[in-house]
N, CA, C and O atoms as CSV, one atom per row, in Angstrom:
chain,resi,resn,atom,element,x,y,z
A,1,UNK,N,N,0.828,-1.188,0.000
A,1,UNK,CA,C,0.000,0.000,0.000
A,1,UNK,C,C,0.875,1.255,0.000
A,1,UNK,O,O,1.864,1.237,0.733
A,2,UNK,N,N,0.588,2.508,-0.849
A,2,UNK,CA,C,0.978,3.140,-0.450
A,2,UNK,C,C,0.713,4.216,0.577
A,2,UNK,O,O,-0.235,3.927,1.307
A,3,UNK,N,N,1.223,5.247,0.808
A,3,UNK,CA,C,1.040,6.447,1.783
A,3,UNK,C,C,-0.358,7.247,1.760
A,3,UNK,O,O,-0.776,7.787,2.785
A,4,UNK,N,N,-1.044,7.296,0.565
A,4,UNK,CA,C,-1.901,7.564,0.101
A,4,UNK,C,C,-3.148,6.722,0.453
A,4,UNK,O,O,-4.280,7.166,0.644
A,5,UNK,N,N,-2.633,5.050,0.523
A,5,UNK,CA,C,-3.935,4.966,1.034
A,5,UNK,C,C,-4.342,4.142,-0.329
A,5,UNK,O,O,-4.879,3.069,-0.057
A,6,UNK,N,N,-4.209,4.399,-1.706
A,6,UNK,CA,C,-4.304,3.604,-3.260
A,6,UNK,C,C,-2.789,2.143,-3.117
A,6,UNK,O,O,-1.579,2.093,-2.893
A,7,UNK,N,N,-4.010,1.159,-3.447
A,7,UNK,CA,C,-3.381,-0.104,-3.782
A,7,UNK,C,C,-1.956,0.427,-4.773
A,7,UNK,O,O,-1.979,1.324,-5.616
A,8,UNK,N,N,-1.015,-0.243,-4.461
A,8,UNK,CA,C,0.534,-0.548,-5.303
A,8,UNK,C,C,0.711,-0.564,-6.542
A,8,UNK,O,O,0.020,-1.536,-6.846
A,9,UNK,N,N,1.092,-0.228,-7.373
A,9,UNK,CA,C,1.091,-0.946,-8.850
A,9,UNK,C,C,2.489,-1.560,-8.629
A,9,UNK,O,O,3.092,-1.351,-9.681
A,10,UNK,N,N,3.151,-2.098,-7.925
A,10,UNK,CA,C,3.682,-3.057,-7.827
A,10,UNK,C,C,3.678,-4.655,-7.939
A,10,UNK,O,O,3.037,-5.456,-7.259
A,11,UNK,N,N,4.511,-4.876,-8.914
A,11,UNK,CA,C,4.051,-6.394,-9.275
A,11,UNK,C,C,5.075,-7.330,-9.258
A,11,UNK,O,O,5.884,-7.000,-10.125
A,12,UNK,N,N,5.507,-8.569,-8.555
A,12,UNK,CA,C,6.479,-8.869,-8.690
A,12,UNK,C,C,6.939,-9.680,-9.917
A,12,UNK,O,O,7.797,-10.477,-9.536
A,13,UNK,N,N,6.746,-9.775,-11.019
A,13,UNK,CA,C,7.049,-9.818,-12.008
A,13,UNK,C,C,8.015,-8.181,-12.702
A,13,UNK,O,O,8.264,-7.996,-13.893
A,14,UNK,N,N,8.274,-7.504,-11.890
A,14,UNK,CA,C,9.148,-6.418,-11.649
A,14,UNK,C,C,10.289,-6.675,-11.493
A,14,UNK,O,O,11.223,-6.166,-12.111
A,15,UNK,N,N,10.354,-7.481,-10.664
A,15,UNK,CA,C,11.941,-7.995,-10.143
A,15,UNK,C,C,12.911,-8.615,-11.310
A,15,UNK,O,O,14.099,-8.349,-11.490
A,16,UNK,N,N,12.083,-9.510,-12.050
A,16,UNK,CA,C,12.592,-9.587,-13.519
A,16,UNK,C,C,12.897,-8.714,-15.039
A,16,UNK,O,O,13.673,-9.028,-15.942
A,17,UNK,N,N,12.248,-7.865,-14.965
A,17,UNK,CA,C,12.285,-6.624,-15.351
A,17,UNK,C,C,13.488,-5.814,-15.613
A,17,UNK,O,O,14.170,-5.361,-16.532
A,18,UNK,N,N,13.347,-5.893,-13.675
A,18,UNK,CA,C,14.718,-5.205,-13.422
A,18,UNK,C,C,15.715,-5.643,-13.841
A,18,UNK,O,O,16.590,-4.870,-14.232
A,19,UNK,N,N,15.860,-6.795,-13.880
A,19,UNK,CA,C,17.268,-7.289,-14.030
A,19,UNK,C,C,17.380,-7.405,-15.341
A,19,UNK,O,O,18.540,-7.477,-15.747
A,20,UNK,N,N,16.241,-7.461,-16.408
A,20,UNK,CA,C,16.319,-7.486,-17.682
A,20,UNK,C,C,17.191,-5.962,-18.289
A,20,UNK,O,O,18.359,-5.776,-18.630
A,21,UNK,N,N,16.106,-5.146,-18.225
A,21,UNK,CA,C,15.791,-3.525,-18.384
A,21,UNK,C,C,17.026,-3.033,-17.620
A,21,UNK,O,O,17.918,-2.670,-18.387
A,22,UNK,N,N,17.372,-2.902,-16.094
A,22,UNK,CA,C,18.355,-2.217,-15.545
A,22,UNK,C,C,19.737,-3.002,-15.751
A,22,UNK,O,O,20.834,-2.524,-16.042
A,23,UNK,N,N,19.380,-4.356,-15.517
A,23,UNK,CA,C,20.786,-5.092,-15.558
A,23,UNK,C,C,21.568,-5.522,-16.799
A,23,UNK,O,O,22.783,-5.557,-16.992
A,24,UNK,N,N,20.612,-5.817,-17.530
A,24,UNK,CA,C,21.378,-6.452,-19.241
A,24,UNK,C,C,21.641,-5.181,-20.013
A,24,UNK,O,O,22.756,-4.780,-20.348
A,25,UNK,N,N,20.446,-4.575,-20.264
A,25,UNK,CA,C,20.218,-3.492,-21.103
A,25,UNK,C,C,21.020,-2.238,-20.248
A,25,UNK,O,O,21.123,-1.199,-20.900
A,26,UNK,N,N,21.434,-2.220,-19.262
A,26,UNK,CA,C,22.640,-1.137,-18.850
A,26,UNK,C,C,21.627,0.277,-18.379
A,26,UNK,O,O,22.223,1.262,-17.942
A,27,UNK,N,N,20.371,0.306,-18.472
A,27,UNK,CA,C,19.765,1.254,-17.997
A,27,UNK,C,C,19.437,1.648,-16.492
A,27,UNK,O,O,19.485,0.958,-15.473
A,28,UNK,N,N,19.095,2.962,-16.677
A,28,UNK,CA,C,19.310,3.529,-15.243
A,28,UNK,C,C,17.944,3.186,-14.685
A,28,UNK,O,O,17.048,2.787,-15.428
A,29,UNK,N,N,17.747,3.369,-13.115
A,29,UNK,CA,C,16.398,3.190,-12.565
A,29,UNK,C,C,15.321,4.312,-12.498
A,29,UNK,O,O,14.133,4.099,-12.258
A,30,UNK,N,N,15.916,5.629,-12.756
A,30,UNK,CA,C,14.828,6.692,-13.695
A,30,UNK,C,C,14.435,6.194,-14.992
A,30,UNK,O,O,13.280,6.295,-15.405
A,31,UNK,N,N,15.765,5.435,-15.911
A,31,UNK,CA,C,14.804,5.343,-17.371
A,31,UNK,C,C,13.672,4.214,-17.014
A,31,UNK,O,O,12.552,4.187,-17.522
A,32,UNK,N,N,14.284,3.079,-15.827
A,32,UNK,CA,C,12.892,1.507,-15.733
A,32,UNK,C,C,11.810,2.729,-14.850
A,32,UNK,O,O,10.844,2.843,-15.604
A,33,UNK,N,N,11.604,3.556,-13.742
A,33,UNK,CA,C,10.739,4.032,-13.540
A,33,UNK,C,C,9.945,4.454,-14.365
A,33,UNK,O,O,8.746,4.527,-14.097
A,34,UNK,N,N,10.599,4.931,-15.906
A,34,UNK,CA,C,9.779,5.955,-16.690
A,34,UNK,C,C,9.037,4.946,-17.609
A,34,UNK,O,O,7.892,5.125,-18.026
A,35,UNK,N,N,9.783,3.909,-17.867
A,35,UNK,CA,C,8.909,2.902,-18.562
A,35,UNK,C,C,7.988,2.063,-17.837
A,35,UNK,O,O,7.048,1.440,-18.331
A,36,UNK,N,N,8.350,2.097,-16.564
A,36,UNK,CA,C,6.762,1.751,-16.071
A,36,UNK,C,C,5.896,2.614,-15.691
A,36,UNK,O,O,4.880,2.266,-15.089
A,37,UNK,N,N,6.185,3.966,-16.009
A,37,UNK,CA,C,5.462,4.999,-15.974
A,37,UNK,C,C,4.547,5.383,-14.386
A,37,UNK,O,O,3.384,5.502,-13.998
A,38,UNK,N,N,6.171,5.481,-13.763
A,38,UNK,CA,C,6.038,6.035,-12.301
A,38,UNK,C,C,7.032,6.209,-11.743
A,38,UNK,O,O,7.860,5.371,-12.100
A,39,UNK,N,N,7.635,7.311,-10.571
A,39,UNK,CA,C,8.520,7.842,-10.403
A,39,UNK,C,C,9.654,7.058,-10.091
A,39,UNK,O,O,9.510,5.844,-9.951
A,40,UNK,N,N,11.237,7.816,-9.911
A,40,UNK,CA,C,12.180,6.708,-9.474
A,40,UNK,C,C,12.129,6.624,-7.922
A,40,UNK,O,O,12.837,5.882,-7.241
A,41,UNK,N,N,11.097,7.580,-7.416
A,41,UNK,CA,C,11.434,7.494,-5.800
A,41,UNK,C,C,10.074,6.217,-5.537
A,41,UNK,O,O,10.160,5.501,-4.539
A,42,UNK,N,N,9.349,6.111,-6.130
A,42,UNK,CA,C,8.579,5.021,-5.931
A,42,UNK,C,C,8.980,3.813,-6.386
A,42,UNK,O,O,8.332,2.880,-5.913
A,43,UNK,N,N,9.756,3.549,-7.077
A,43,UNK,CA,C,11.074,2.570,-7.348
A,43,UNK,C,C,11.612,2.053,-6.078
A,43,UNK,O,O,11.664,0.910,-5.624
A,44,UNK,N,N,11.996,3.187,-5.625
A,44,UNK,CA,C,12.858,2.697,-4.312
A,44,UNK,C,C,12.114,2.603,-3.113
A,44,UNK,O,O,12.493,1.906,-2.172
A,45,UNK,N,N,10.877,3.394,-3.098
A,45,UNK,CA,C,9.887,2.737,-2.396
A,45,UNK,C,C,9.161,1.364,-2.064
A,45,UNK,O,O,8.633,0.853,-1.076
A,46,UNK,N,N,9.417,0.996,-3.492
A,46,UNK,CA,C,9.054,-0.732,-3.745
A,46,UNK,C,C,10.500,-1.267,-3.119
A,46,UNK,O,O,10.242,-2.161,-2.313
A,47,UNK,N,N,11.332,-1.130,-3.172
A,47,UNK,CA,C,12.451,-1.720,-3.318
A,47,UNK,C,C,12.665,-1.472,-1.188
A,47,UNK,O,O,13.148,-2.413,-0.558
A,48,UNK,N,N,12.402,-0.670,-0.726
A,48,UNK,CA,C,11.884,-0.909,0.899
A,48,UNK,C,C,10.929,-1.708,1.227
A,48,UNK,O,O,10.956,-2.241,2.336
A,49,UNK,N,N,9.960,-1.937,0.391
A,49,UNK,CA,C,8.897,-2.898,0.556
A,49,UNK,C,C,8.698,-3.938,0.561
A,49,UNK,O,O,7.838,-4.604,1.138
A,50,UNK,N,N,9.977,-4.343,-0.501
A,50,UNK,CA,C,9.620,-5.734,-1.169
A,50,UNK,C,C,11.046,-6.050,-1.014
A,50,UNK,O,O,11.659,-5.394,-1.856
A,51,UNK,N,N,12.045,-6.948,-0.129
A,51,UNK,CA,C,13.055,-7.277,0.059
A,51,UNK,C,C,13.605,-7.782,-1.296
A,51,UNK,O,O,14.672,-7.396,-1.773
A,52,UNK,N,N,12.822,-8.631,-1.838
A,52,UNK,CA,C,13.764,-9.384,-3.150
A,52,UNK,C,C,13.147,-8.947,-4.220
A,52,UNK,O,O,12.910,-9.771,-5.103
A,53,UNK,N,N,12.833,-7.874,-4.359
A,53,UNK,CA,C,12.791,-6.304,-5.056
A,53,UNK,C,C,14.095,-5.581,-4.983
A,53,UNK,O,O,14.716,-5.308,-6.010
A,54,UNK,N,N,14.467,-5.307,-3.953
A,54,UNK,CA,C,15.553,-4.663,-3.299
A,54,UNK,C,C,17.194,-5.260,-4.021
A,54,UNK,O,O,18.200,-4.847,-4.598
A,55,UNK,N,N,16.502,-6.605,-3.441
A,55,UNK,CA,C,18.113,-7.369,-3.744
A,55,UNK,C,C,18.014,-7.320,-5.231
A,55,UNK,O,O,18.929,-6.630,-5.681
A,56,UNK,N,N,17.130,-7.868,-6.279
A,56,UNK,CA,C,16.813,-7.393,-7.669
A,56,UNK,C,C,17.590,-6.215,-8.299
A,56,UNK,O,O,18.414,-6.183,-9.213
A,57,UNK,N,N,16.957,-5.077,-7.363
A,57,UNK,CA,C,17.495,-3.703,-7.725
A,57,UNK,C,C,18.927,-3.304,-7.607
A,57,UNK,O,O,19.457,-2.348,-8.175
A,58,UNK,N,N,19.512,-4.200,-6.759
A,58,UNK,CA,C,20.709,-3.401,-6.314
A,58,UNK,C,C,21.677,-4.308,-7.470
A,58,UNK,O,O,22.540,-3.735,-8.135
A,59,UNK,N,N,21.357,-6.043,-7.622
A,59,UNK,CA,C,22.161,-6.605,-8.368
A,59,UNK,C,C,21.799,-6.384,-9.612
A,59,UNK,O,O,22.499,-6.990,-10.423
A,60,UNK,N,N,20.712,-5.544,-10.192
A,60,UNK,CA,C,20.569,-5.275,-11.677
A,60,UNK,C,C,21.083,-3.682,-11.658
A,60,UNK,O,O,21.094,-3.210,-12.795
A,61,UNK,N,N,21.440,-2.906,-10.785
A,61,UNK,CA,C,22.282,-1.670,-10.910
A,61,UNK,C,C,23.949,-1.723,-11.197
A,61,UNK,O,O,24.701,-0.960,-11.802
A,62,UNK,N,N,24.242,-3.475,-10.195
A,62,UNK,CA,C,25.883,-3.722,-10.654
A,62,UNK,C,C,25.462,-4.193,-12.037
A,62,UNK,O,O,26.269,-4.091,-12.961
A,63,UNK,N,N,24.586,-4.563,-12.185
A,63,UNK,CA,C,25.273,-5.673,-13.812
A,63,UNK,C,C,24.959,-4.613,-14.730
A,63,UNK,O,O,25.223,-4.946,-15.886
A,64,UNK,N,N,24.338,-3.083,-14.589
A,64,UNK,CA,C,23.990,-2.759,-15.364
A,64,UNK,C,C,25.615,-1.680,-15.208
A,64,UNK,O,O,25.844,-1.402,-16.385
A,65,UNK,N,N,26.396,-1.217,-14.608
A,65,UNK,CA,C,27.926,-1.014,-14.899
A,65,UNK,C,C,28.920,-1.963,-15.243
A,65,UNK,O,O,30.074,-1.775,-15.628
A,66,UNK,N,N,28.176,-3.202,-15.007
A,66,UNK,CA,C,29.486,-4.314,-15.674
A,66,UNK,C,C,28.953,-4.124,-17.426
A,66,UNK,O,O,29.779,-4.557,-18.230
A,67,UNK,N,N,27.651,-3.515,-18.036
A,67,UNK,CA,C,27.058,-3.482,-19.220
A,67,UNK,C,C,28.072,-2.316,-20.077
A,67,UNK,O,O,28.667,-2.363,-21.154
A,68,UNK,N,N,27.912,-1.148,-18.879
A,68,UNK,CA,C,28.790,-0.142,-19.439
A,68,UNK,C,C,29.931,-0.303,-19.452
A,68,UNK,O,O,30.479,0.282,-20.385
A,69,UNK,N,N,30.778,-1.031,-18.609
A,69,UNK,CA,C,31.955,-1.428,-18.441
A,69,UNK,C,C,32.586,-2.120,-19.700
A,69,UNK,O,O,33.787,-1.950,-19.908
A,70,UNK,N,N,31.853,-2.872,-20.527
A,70,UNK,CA,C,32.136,-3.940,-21.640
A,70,UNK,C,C,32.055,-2.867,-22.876
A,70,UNK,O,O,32.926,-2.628,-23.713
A,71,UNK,N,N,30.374,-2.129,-22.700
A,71,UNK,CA,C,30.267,-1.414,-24.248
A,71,UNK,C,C,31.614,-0.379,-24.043
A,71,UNK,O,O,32.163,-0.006,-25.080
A,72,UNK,N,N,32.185,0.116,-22.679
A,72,UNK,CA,C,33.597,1.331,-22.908
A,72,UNK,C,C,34.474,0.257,-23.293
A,72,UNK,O,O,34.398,0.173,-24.519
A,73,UNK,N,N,35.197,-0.526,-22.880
A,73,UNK,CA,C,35.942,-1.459,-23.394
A,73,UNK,C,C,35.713,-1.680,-25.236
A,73,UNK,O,O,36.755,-1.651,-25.890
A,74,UNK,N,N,34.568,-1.861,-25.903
A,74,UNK,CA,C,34.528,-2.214,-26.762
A,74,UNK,C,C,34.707,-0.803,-27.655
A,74,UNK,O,O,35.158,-0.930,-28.794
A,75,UNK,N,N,34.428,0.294,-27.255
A,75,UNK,CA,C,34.735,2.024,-27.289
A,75,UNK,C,C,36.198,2.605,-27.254
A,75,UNK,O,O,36.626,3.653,-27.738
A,76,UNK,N,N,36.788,1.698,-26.596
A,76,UNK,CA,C,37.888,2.163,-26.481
A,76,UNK,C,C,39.289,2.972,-27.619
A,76,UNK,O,O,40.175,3.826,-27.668
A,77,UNK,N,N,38.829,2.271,-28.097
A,77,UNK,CA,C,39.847,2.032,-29.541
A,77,UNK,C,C,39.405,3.470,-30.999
A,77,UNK,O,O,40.074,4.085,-31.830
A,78,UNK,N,N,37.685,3.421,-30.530
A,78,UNK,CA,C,37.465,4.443,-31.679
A,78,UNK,C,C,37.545,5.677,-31.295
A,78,UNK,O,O,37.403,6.093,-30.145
A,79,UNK,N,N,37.858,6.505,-32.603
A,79,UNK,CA,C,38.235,7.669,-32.484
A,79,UNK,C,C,36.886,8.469,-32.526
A,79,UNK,O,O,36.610,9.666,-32.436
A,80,UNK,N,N,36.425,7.741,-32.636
A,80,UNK,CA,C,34.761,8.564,-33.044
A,80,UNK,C,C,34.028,8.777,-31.445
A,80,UNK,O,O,32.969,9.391,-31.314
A,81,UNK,N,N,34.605,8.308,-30.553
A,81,UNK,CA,C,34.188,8.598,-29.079
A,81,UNK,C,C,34.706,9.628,-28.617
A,81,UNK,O,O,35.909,9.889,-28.651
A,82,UNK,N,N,33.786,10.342,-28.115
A,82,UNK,CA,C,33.724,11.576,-26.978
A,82,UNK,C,C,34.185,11.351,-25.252
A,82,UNK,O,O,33.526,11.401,-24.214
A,83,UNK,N,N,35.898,11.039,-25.595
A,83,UNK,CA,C,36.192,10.284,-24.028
A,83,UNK,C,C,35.574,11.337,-22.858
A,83,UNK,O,O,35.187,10.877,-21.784
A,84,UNK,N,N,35.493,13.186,-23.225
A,84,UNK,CA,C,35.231,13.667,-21.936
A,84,UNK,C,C,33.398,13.464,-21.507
A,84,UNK,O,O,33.030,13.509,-20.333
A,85,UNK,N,N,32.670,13.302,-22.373
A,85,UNK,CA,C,31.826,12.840,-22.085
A,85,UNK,C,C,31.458,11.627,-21.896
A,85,UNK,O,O,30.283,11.461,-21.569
A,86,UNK,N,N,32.195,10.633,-22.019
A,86,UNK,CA,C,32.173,8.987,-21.326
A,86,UNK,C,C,32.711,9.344,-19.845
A,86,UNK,O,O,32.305,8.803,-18.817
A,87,UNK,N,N,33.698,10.352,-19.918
A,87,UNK,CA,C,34.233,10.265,-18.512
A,87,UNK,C,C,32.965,11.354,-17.555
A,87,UNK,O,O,32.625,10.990,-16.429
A,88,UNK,N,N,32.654,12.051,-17.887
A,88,UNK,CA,C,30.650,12.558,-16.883
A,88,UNK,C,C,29.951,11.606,-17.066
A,88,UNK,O,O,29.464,11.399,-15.954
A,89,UNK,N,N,29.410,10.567,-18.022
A,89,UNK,CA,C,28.631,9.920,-17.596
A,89,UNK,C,C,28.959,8.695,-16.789
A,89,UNK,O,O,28.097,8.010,-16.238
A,90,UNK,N,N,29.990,8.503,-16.756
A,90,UNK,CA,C,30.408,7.319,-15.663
A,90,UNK,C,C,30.942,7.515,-14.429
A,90,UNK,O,O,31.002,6.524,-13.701
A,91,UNK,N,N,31.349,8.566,-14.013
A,91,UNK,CA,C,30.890,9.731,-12.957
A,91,UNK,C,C,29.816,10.036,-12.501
A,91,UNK,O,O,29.525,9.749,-11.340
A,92,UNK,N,N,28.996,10.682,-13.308
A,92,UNK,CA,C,27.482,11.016,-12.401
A,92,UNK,C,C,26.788,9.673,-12.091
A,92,UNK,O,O,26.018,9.471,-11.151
A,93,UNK,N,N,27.319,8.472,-13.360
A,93,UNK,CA,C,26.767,7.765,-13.251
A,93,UNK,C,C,26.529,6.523,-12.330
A,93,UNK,O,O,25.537,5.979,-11.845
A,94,UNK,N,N,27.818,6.326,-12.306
A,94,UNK,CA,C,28.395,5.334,-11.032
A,94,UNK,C,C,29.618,5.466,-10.295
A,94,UNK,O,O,30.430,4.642,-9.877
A,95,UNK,N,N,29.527,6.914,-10.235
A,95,UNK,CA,C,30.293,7.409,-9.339
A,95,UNK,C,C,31.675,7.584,-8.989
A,95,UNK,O,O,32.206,7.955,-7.942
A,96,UNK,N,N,32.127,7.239,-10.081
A,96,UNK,CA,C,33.986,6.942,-10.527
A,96,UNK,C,C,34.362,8.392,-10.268
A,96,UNK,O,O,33.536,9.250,-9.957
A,97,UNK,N,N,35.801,8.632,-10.434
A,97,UNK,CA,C,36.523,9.451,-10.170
A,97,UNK,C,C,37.654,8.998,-10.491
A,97,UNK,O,O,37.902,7.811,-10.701
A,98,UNK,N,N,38.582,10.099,-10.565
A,98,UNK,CA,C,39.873,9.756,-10.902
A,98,UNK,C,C,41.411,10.348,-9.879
A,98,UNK,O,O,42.619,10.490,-10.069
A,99,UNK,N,N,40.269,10.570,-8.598
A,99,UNK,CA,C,40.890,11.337,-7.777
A,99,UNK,C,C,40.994,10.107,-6.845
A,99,UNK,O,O,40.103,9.258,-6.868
A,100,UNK,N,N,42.271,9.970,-5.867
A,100,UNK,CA,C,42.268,9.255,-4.933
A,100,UNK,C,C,41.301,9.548,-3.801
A,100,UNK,O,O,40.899,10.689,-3.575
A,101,UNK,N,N,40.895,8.352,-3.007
A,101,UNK,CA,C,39.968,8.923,-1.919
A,101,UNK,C,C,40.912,9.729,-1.286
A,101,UNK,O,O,42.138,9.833,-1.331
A,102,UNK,N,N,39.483,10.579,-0.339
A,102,UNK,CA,C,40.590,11.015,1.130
A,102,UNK,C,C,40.294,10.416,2.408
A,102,UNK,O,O,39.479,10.872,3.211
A,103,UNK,N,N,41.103,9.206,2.589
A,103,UNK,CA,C,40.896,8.276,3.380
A,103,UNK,C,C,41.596,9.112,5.194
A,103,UNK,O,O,41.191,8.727,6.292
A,104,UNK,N,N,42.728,10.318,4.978
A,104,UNK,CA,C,42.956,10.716,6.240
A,104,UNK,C,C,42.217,12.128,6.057
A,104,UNK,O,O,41.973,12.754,5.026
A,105,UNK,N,N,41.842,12.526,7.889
A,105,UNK,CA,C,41.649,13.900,7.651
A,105,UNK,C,C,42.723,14.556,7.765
A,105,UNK,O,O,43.647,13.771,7.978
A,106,UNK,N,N,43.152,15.904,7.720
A,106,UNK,CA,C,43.947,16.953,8.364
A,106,UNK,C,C,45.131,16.464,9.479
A,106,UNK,O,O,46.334,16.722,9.509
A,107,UNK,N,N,44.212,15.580,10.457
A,107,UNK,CA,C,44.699,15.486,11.803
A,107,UNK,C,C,45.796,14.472,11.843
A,107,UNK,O,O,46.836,14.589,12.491
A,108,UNK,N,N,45.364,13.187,10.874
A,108,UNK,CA,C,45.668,12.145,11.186
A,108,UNK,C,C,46.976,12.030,9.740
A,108,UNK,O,O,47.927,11.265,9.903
A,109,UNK,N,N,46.882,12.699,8.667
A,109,UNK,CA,C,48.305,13.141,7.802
A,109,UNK,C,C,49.569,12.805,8.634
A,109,UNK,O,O,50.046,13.350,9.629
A,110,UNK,N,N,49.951,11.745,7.914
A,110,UNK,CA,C,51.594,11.622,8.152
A,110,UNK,C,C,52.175,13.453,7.554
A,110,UNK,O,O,51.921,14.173,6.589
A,111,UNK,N,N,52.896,13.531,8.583
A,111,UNK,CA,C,53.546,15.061,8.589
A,111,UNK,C,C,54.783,14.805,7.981
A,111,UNK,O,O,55.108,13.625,7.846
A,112,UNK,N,N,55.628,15.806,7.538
A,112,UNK,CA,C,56.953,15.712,6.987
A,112,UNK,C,C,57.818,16.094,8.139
A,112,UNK,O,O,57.762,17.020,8.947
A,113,UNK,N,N,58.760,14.942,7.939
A,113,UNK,CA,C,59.978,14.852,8.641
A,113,UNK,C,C,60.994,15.670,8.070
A,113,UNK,O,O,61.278,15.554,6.878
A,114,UNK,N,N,61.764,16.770,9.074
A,114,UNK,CA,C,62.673,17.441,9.029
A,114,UNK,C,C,63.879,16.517,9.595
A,114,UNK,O,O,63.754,15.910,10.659
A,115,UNK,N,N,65.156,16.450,8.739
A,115,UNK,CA,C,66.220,15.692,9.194
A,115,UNK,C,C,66.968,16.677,9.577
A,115,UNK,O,O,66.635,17.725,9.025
A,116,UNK,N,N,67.824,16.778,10.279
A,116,UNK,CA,C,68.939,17.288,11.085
A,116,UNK,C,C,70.101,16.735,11.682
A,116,UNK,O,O,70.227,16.349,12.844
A,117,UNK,N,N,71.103,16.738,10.583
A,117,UNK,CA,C,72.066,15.884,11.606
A,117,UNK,C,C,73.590,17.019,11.246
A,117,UNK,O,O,73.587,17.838,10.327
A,118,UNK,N,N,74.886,16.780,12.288
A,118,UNK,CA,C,75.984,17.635,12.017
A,118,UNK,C,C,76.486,16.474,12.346
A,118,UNK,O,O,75.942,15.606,13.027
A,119,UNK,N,N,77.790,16.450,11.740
A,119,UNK,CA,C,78.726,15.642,11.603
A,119,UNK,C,C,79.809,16.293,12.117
A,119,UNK,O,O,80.424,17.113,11.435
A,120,UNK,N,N,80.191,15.962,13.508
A,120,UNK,CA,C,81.700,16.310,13.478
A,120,UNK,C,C,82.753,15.429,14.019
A,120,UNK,O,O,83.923,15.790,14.142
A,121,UNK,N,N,82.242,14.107,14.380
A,121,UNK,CA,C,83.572,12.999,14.202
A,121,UNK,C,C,82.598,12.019,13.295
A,121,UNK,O,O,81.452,12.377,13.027
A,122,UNK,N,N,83.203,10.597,12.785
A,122,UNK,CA,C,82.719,9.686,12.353
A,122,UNK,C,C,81.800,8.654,13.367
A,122,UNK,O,O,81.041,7.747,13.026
A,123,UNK,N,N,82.078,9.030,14.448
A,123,UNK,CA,C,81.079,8.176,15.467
A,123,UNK,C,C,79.999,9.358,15.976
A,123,UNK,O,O,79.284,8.950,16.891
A,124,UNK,N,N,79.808,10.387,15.668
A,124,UNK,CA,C,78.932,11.086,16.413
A,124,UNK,C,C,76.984,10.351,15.127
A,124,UNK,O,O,76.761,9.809,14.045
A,125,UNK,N,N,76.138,10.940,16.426
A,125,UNK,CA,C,74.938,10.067,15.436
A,125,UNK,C,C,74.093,10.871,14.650
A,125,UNK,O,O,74.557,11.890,14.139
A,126,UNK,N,N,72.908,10.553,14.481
A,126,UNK,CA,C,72.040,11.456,13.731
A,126,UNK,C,C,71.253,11.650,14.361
A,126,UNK,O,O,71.057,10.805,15.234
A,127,UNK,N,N,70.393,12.779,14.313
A,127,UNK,CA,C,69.326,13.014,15.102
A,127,UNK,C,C,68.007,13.370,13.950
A,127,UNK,O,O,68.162,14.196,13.051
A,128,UNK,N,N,66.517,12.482,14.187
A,128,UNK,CA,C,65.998,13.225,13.308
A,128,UNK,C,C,64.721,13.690,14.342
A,128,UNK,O,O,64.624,13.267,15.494
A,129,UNK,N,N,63.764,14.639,13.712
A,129,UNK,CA,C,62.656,15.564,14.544
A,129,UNK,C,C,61.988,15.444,13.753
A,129,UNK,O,O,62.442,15.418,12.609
A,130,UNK,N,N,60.372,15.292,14.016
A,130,UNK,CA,C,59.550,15.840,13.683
A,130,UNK,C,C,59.233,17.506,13.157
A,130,UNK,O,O,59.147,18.457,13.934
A,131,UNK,N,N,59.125,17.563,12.052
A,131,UNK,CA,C,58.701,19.164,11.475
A,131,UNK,C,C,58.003,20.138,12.248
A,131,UNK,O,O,58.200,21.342,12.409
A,132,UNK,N,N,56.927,19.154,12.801
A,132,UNK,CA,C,55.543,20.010,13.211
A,132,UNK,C,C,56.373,20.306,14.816
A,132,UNK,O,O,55.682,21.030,15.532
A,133,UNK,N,N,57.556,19.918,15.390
A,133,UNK,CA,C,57.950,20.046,16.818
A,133,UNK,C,C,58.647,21.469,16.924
A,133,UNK,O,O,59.085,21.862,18.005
């Protein structure tokens, strides 16, 4: 049911769908919302509702980047491709980047080591310090 109170148009013959439509065919879950002609947030509404809906959805969203993954591979080579626009849509799309994460904050940055050493016999030692000291 939804919020409203009007029966679902949810059907589980959806779940196949999905994996057809989102997973083979490489499409997004706005274009399967629009072809079943209802929003993508009610998509994911079903997909809270209906557990193996859910699991459906999430494994026809990977197979549908392993889809894009093959047609860029098979892209690769021609000159007739628009790499900066392959590189936004696979970005907005599934979220790539080409930037390393930022796995430390500020705090936790290995700092640069300042070395300091004088030499004035062959047995004297080295001393090194921390920068930030």
């Amino acid at each position: 049911m939804s919020e409203l109170g009007r029966p679902s148009k949810y059907k589980p013959e959806y779940i196949e769908r999905a994996l057809e439509f989102v997973g083979v065919q490489g499409k997004s879950v706005t274009q399967f919302a629009f072809e079943l002609r209802v929003s993508k947030s009610t998509v994911y509404l079903w997909a809270q509702e209906h557990q193996d809906f859910s699991d459906a959805l999430t494994l026809a969203q990977e197979w549908s980047q392993a889809a894009w993954e093959t047609k860029l591979e098979d892209m690769m080579m021609s000159r007739e491709v628009n790499a900066p626009l392959v590189k936004l849509y696979f970005a907005n799309r599934f979220k790539w980047t080409d930037k390393a994460p930022a796995d430390e904050d500020e705090e936790t940055k290995a700092q640069p080591l300042a070395i300091t050493f004088e030499v004035r016999h062959a047995a004297d030692s080295i001393e090194i310090t921390n920068a930030k000291s």
